[in-house]
N, C-alpha and C positions, 0 to 999 in steps of 0.2 A: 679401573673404571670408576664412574662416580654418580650417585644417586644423590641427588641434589633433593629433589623435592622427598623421595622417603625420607632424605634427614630432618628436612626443617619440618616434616609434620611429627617424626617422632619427636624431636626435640620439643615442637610446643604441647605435644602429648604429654612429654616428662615435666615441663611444666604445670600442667595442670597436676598430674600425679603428686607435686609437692605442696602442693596448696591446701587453702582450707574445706573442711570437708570431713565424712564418711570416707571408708575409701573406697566403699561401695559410689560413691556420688563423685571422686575424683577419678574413680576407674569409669564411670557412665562418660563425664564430661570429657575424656583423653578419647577414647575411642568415637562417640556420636560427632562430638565435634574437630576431630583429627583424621585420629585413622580411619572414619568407616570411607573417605575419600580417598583413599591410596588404591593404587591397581594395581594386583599382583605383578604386570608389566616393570614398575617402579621400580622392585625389587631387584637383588642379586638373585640366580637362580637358585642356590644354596638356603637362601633364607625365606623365599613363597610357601613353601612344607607348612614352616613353623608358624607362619603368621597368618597362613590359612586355618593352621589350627588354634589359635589364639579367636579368629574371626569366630570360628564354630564354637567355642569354649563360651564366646560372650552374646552369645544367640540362641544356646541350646536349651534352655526351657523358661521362654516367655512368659510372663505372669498379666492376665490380662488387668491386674490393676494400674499397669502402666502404658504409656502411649508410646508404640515403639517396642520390636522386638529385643534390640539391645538393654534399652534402659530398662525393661520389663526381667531380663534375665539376671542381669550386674544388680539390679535393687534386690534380687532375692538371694542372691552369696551369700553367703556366709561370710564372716572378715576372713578366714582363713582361702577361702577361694578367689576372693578379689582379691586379696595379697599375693596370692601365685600367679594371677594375670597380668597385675602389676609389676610384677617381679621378670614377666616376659617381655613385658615391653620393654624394660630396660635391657635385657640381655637383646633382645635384637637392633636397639638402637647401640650397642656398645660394639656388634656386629657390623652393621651399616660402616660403622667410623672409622672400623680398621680399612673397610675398600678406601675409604678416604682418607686415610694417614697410616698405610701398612707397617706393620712392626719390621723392622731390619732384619735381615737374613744374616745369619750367626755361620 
């Protein structure tokens, strides 16, 4: 099966991801302007868990000096915790792409 639009927004997510920036502010720009449009629907059913949990990781405590509960929460991480969100999105886009090019049965 094939998930066409969750690839192409992870993949410009992982774009933004290697770009310039904080990676507080590449991890804001991947998700606000990518993923937060993706619908669990999109998904394989294997991988909604993880990305629901990624959703809640990057919303869980707002900081009202920011506009927006996402960017409010990604600008307060710490590097180390924007680096492990980052770090998820690539394992679920690296996910995605097996549905879409499976490894060979051995």
């Amino acid at each position: 099966m094939h998930y066409p639009h969750a690839r192409e927004l992870f993949y410009k997510a992982l774009r933004i991801l290697v770009g310039p920036g904080t990676v507080q502010e590449r991890l804001c720009g991947a998700c606000v302007h990518e993923l937060e449009v993706l619908m669990l629907e999109e998904l394989p059913e294997e991988l909604r868990g993880d990305f629901s949990d990624l959703r809640s990781q990057v919303r869980a405590n707002p900081s009202p000096d920011y506009d927006g509960t996402i960017q409010g929460t990604i600008m307060n991480m710490t590097d180390d915790e924007a680096a492990e969100c980052a770090h998820k999105v690539l394992a679920l886009y690296g996910r995605i792409m097996r549905y879409e090019h499976p490894l060979p049965k051995t």
